[in-house]
MILUMKOL-976253 format. One record per residue: residue in one letter; x, z, y of N, C-alpha, C in turn. Coordinates in steps of 0.001 Angstrom, whole numbers, padded with zeros to 6 digits, always signed. Layout:
residues N
AXZYXZYXZY...
END
This chain:
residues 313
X+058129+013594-203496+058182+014939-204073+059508+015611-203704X+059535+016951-203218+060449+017377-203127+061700+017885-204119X+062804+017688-203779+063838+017751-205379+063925+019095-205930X+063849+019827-204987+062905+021241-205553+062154+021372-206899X+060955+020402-206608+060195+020324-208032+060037+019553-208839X+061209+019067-208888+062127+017804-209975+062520+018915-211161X+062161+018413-212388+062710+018652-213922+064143+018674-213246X+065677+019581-214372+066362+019207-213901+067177+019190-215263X+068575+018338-215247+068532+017652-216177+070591+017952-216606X+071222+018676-217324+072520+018634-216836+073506+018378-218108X+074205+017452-218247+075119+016516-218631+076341+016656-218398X+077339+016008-219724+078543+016639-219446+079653+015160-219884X+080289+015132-219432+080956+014322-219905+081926+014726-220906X+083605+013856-221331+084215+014843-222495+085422+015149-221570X+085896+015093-220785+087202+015594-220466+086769+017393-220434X+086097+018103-220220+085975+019356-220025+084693+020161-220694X+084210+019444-221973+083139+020629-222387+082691+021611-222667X+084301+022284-222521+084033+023638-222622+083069+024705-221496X+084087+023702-220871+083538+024258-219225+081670+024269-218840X+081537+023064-219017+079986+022523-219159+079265+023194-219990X+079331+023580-221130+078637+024968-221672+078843+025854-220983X+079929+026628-220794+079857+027843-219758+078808+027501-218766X+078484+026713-218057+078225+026279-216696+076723+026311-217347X+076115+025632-218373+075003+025289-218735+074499+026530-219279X+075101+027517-219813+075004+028913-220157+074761+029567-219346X+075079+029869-218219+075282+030817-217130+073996+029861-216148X+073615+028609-215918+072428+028565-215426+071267+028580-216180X+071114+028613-217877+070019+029067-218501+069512+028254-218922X+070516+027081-219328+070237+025328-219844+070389+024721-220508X+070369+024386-221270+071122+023312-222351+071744+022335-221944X+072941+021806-222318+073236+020418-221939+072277+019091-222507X+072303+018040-222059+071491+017107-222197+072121+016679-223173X+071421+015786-224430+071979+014759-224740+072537+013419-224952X+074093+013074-225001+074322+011890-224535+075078+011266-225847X+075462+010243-225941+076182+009207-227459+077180+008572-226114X+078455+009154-226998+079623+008631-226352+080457+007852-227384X+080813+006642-227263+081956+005633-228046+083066+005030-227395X+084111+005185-228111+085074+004340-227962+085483+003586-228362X+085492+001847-228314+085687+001186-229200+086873+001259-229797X+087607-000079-230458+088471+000146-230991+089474-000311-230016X+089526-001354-228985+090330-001673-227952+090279-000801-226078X+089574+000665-226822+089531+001865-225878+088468+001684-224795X+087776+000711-224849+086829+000486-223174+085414+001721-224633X+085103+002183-223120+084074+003525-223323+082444+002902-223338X+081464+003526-223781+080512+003049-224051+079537+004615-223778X+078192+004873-223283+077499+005653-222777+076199+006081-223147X+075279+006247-223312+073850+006340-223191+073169+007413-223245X+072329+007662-222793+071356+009091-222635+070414+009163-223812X+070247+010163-224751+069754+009807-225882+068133+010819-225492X+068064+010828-223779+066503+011792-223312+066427+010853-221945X+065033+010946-222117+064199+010135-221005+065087+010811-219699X+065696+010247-218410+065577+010845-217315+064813+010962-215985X+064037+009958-216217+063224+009272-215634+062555+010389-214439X+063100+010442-213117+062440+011372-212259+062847+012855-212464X+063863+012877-213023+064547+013900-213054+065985+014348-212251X+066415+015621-211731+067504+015546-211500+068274+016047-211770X+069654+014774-211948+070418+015070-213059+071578+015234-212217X+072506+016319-212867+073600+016966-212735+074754+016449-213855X+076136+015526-213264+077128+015144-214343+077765+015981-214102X+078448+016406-215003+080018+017794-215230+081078+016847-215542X+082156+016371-215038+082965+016074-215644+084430+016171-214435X+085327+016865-214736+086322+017150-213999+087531+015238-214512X+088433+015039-213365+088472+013809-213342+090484+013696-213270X+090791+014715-214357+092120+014367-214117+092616+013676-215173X+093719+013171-215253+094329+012324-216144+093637+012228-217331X+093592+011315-217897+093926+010126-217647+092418+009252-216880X+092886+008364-216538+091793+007802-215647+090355+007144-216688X+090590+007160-217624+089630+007258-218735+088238+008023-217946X+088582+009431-217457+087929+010620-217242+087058+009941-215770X+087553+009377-215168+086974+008502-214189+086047+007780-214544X+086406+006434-215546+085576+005521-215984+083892+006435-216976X+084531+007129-217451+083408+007712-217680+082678+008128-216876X+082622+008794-216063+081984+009514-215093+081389+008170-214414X+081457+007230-214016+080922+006244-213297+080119+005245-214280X+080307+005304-215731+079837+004682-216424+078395+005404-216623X+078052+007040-216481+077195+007804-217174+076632+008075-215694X+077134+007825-214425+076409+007705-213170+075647+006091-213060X+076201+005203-213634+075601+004073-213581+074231+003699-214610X+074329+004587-215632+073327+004879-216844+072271+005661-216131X+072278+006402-215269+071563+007400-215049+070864+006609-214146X+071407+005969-213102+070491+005167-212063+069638+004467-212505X+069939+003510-213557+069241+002332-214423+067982+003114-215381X+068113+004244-215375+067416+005080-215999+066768+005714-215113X+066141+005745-213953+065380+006022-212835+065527+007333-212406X+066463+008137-212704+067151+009674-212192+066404+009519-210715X+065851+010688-210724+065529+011125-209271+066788+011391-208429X+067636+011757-208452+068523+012167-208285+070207+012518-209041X+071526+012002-208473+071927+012023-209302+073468+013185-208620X+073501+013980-209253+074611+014760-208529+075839+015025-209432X+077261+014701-208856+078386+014324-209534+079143+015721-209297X+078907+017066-210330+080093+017775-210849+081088+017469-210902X+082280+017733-209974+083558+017590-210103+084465+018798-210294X+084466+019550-211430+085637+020812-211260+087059+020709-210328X+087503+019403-211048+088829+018920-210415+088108+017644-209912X+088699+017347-208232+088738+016049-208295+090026+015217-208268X+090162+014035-209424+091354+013641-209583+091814+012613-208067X+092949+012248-208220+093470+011599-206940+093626+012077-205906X+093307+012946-205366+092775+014013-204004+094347+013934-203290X+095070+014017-204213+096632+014157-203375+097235+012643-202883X+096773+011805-203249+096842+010415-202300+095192+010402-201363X+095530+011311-200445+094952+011123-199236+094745+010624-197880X+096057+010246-197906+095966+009644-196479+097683+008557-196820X+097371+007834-195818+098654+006958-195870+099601+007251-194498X+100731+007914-195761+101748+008554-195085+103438+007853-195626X+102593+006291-195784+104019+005591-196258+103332+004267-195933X+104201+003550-196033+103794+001326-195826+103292+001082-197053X+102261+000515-197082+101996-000333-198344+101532+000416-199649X+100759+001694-199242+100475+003005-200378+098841+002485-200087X+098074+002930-201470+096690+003251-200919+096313+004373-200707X+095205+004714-200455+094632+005881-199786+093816+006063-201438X+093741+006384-202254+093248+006819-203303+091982+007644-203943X+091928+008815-202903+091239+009659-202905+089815+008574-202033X+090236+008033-200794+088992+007141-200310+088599+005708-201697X+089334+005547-202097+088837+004449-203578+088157+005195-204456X+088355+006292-204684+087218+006607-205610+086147+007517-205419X+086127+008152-204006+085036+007878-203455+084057+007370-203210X+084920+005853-202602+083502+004911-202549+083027+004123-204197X+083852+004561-204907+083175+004133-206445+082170+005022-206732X+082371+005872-206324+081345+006837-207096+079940+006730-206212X+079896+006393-204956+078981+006191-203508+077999+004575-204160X+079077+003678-204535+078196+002870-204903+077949+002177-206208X+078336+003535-207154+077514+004133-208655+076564+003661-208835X+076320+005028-207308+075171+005336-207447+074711+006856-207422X+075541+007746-206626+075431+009271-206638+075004+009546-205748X+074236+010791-205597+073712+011297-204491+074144+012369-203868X+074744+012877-204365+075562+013924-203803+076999+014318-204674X+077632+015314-204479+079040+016046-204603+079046+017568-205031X+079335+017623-205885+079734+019120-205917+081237+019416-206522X+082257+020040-206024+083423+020142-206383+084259+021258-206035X+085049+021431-205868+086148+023008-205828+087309+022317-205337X+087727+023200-204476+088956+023292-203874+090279+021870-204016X+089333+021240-203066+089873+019837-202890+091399+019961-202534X+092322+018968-203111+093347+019320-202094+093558+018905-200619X+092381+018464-200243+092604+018382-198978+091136+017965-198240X+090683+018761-197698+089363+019087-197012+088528+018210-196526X+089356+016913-196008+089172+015730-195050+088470+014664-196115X+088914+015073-197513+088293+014342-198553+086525+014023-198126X+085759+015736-197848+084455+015285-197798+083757+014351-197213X+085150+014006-196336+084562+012999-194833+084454+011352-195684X+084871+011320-197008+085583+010072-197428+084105+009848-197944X+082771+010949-198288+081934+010171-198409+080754+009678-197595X+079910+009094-198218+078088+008617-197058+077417+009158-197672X+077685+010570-198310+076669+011630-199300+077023+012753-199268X+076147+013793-199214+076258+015472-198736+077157+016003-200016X+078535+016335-199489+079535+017209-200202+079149+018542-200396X+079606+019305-201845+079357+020660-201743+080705+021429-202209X+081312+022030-201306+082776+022210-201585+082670+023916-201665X+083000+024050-202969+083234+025313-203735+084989+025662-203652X+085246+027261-203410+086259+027646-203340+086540+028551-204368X+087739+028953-204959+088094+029420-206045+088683+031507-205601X+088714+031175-204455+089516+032249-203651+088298+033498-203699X+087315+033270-203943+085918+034499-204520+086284+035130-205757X+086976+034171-206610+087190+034770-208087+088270+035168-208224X+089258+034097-207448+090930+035132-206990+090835+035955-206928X+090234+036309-205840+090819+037527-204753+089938+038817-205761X+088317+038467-206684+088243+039314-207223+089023+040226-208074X+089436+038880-208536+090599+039440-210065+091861+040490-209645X+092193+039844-208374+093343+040676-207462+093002+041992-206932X+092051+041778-206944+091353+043561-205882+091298+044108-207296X+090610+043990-208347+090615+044916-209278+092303+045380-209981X+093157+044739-209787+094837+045051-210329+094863+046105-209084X+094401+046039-208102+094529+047686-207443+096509+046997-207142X+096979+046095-206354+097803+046295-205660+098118+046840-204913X+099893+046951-204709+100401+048003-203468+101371+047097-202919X+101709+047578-201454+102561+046372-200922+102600+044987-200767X+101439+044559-200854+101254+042761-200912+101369+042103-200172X+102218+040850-200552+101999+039874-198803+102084+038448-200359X+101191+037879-199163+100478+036425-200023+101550+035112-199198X+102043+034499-200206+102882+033371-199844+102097+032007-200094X+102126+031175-199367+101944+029872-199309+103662+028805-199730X+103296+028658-200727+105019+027943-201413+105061+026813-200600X+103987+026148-199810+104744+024580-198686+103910+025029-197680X+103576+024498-196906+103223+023983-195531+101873+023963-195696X+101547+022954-196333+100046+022531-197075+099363+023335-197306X+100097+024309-198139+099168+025114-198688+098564+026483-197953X+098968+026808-196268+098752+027581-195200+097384+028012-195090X+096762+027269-195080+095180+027483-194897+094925+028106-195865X+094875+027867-197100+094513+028736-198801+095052+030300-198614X+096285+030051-198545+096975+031263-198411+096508+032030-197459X+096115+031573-196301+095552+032725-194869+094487+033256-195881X+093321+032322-196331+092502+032714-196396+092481+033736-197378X+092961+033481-198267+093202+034790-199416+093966+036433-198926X+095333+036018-197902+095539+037141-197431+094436+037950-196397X+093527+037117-195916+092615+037675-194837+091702+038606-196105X+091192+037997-197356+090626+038708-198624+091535+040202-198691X+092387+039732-198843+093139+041165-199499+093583+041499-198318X+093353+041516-197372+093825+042508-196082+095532+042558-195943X+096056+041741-196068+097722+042051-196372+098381+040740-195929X+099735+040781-195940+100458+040108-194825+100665+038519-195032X+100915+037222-194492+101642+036388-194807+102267+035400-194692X+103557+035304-195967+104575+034167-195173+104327+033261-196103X+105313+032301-195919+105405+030827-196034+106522+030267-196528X+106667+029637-197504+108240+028946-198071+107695+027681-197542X+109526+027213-196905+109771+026126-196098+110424+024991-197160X+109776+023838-197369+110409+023231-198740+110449+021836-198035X+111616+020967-198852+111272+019375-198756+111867+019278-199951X+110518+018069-200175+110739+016764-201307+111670+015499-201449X+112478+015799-202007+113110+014186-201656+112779+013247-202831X+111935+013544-204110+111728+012720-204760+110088+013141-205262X+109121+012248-205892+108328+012514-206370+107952+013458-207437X+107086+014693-207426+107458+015737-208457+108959+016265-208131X+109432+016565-207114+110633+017048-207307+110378+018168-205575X+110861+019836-205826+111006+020088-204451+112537+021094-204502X+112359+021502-202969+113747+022310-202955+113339+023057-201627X+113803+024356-202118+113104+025564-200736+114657+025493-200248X+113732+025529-198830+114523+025365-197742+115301+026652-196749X+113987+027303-196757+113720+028786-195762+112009+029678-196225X+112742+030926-196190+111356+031758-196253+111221+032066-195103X+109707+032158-194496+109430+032507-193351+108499+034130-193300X+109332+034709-193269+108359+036259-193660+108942+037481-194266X+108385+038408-194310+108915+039326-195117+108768+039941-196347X+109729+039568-197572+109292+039517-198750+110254+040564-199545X+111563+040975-198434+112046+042169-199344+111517+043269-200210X+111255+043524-201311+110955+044975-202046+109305+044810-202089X+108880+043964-201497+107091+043640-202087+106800+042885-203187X+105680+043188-203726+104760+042274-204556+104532+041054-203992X+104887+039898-204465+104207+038550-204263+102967+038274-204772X+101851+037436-204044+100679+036669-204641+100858+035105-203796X+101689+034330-204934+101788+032854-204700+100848+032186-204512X+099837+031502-203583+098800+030461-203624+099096+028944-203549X+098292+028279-204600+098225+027006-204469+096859+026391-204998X+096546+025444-204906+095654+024612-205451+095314+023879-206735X+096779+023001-206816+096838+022000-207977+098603+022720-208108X+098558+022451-209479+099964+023143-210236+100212+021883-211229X+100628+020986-211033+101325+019855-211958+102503+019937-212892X+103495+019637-212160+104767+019835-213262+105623+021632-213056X+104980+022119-211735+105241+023577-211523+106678+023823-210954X+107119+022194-210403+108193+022309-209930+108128+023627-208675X+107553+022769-207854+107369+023936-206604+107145+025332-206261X+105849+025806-207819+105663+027259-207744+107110+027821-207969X+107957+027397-209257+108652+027931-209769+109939+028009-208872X+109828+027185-208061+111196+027216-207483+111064+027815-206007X+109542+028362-205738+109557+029087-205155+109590+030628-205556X+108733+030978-206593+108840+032160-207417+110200+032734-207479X+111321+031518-207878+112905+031991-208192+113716+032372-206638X+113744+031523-205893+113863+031806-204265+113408+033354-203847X+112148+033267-204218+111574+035029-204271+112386+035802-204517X+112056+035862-205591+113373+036700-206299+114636+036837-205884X+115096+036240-205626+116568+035832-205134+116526+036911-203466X+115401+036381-203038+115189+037142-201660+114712+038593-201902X+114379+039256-203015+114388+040317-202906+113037+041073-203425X+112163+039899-203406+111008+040204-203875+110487+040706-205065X+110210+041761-205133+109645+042736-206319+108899+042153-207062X+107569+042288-207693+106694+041227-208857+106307+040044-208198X+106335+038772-208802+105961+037636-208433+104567+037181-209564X+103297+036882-208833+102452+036377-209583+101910+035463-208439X+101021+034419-209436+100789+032916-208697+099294+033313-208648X+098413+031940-207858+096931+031852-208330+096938+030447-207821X+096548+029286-209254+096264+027727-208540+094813+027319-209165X+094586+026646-208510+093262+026490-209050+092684+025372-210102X+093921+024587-209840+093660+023467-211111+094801+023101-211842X+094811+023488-213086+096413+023716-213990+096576+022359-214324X+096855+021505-213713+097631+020391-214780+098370+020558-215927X+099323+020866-215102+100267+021307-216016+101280+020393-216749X+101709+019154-216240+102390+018052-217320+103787+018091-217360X+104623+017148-217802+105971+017617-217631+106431+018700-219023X+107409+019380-217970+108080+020161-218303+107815+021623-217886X+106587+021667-217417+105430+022929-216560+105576+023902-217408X+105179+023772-218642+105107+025085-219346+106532+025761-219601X+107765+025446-220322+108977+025809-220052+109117+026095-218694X+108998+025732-217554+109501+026522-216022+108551+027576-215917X+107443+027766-215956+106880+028811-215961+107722+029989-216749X+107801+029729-218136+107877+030885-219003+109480+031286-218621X+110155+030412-217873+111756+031041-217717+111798+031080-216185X+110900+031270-215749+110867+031064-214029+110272+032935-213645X+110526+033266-212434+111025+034757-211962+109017+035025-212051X+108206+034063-212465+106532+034347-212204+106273+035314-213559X+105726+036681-213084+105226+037284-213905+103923+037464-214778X+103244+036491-213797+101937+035907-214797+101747+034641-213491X+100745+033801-213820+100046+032791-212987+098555+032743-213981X+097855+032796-212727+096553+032953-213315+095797+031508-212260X+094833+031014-213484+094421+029723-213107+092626+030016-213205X+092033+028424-213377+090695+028475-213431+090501+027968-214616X+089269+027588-215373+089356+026463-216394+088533+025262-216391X+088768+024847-214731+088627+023741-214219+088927+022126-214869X+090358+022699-215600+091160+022053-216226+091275+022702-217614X+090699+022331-218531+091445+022730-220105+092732+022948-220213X+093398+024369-220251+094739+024227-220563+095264+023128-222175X+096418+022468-222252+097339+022000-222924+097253+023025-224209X+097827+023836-223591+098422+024999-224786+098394+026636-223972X+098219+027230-225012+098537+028789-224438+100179+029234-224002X+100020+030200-223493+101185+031010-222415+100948+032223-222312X+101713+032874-222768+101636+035046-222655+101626+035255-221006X+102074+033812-220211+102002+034208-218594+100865+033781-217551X+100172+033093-218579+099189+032047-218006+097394+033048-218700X+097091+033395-217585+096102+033611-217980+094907+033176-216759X+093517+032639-217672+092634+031904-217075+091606+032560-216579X+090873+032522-215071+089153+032685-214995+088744+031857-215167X+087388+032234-215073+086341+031597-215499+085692+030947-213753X+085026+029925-213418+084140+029551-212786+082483+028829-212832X+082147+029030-214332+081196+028941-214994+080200+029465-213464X+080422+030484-213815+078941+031336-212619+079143+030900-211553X+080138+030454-211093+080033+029558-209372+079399+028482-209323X+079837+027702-210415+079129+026114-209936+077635+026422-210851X+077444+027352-211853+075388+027497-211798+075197+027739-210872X+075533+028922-209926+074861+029344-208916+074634+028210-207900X+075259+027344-207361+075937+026239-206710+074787+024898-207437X+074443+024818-208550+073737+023579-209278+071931+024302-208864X+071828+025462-209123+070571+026523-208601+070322+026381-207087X+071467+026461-206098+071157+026103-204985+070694+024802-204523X+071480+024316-204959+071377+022788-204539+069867+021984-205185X+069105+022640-206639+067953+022375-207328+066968+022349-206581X+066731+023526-205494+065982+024512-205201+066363+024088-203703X+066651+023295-203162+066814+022571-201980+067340+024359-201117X+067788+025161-201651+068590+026265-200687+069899+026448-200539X+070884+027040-199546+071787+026607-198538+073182+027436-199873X+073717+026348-199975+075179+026277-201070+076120+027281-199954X+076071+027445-198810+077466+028391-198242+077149+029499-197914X+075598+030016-199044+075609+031821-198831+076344+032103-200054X+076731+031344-201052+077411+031558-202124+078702+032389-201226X+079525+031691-200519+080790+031897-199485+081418+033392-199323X+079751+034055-198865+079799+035189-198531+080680+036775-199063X+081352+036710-199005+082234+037644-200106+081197+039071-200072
END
């Protein structure tokens, strides 16, 4: 039978339920029901409290800290198989680990390929996720990736503020590709801060490459952790001359000491997704929504039709 005309079935795990209603709202669904426990010595416990039997089922669960958020997700992919799921497709808002990608030191693992292949031999059938930090990830699986970008809802939010003077910065190296692509959105110019790390979570701008005197900044990044980097590029900005500074990342960590550098750092707002549950609120931090991307995206993929006309701006 084609997965087309498969019941379909969508589930959430707990690191992000907010999100998973939105998502289950906006495709016209209910979430499924599931019985989640924790014992008393913390190992997690699972079960589907609805037949799935030949159905296909969709997990929601974004996979950042703590690795808890992992074990679940593989525990409620392993339930689902044993439970004869026609199909089983792994929602990832965030995927955690993504930034140990490749081995670029002696004796490191490759991270992002380990939990990959955990999830491959779950028992999943496919991928759906957002703005990986690093692209090469999809290659890490033996199952059809569906890689959603955040830069549709950016660049919306940005075209409606009706900017003047804009040039879009990429705060490292890394982040070049994001940044083109958003300045190619907004039609406007861009440079690049030149940074090195000498410690983990720790950076230091080096050189701006561009012209940032007397313009508006739009900072791009991906993942925003302790906010060392935005912020100390944001302040560099400034310093260079640059008129309003605002960010766009797509998955707020946020740990540390993130929220203090933000609120005393030269960024006049940073606007995120809610990929990630913020911590706490911020008068500078304000969130979209991606609810309507990944229904549209769970609708495509149901309906066996092509996930990269979503793309189309």
């Amino acid at each position: 039978m084609p997965f087309k005309d498969l019941p379909i079935a969508l589930f959430t795990g707990s690191s992000n339920p907010a999100l998973a209603e939105r998502i289950a709202r906006a495709y016209g669904q209910e979430l499924g029901k599931l019985t989640r426990v924790v014992f008393s010595d913390g190992e997690l416990y699972a079960r589907y409290e609805e037949s799935i039997r030949g159905v296909d089922v969709f997990l929601i669960q974004s996979t950042f800290p703590s690795a808890d958020n992992w074990m679940e997700l593989l525990l409620l992919i392993d339930a689902a198989k044993r439970a004869s799921a026609a199909r089983i497709t792994a929602v990832i808002p965030y995927f955690g680990y993504a930034r140990q990608e490749r081995k670029d030191q002696p004796r490191v693992p490759i991270a992002a390929k380990l939990v990959a292949d955990m999830l491959v031999t779950a028992g999943i059938h496919r991928v759906l996720t957002m703005d990986l930090h690093a692209s090469q990830i999809q290659g890490f699986f033996d199952v059809p990736v569906d890689h959603l970008y955040a830069s549709g809802v950016f660049a919306g939010y940005f075209q409606r503020l009706n900017l003047t003077n804009v040039v879009v910065v990429a705060p490292d190296v890394g982040a070049i590709k994001m940044a083109r692509a958003y300045a190619n959105r907004l039609n406007t110019d861009l440079a690049v801060i030149d940074k090195r790390r000498p410690l983990q979570n720790r950076a230091e701008v080096v050189n701006i490459i561009g012209e940032v005197k007397g313009r508006n900044v739009l900072l791009i990044d991906d993942i925003i952790d302790t906010a060392g980097t935005l912020t100390n590029a944001a302040n560099a900005l400034r310093d260079a001359g640059a008129h309003e500074i605002m960010a766009a990342c797509t998955h707020p960590l946020l740990s540390g000491q993130a929220y203090e550098r933000i609120e005393s750092s030269a960024l006049s707002k940073l606007v995120v997704t809610d990929s990630i549950p913020l911590k706490r609120k911020s008068n500078r931090i304000e969130v979209v929504g991606v609810a309507g991307m990944f229904a549209d995206a769970i609708r495509q993929i149901a309906t066996d039709a092509s996930v990269s006309t979503l793309f189309k701006p």
